[in-house]
N, C-alpha and C positions, 0 to 999 in steps of 0.2 A: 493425557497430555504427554506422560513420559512414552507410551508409546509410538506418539506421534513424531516426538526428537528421535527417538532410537531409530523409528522408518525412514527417515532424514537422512542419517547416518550409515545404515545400509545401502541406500539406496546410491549414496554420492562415494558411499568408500571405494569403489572401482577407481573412480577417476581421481580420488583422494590423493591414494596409498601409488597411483601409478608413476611411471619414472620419466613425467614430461617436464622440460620446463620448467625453472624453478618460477620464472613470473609468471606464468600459465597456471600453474598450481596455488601461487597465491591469491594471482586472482579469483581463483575458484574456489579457495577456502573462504574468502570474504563474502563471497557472492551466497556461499549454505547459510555463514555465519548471518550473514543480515535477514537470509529468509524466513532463518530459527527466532531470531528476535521478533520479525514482523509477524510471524505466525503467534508468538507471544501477546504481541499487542492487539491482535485480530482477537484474541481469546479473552482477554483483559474488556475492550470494547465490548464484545457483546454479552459479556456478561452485567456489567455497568451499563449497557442500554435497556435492558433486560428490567433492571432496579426501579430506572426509569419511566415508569410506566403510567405515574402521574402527569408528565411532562409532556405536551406534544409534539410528535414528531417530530415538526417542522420548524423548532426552536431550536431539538437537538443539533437537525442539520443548517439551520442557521448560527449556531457558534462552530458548529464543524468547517463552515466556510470562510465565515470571517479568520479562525483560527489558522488553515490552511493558506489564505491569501498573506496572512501575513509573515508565515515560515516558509512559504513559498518565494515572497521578495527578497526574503536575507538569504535562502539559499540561493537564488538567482545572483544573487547581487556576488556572493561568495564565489561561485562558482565561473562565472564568467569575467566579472571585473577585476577580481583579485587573481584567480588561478588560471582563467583563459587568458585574461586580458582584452577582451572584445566586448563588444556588443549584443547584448542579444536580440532576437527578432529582426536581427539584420538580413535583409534581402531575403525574405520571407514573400513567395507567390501567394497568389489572390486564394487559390485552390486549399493553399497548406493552412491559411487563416480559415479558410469555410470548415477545416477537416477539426483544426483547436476545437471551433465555437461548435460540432454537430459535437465533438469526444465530451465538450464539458456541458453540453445537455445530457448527453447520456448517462455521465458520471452522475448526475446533479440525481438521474433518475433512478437510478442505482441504488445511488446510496441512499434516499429518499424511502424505497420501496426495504431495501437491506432492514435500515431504521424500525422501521413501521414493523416489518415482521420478527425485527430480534422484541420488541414490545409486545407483540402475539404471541408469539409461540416459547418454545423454549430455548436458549442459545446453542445445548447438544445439539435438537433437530435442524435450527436454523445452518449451522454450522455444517452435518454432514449433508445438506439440501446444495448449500451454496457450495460444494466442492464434488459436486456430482457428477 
């Protein structure tokens, strides 16, 4: 895992250490900063799904949903009513709705399938499979 932060690191220090922009450059520190964390939590999850192996599936991905719909409405709610100030889903085409409901079937199948095999196999394997 440390060598996974340090490949982070390398890899983003060009545009780090470069002399653009200081809100260019912040932005872009925050943007590694949060990838280093979520790569954290990727690594934390499949090791805990892993443990889980009495549990099926499709339980785990049932509190995984219920859990997301509900961090998802207080981020919505955050993010546009307090700090946008709007609406969301506001003049939203027929097309862009079709394209939500085909993303959050596929998510649903995703991470369904993710689930299932951090339960099979091992989280190292699963892990360098899913980043291939």
């Amino acid at each position: 895992m440390i060598g996974c932060y340090f490949g982070i690191i390398l890899l983003s220090a060009q545009s780090l250490f470069s002399n653009s922009s200081s809100g260019q450059s912040t932005t872009y520190t925050i943007g590694i900063l949060l990838s280093a964390i979520s790569a954290f939590f990727i690594a934390v999850i499949f090791v805990a799904t892993n443990k889980l192996k009495q549990v099926h599936y499709t339980i785990i991905t049932f509190y995984l949903s219920i859990t997301t719909a509900f961090v998802s409405l207080i981020m919505m709610f955050l993010q546009y009513a307090i700090l946008d100030g709007r609406i969301p889903f506001e003049k939203l085409s027929a097309k862009i709705w079709l394209m939500l409901l085909a993303a959050s079937i596929l998510n649903y199948l995703g991470i369904s399938f993710l689930t299932k095999s951090n339960q099979l196999g091992s989280p190292v394997t699963v892990a360098i499979i899913l980043y291939i």
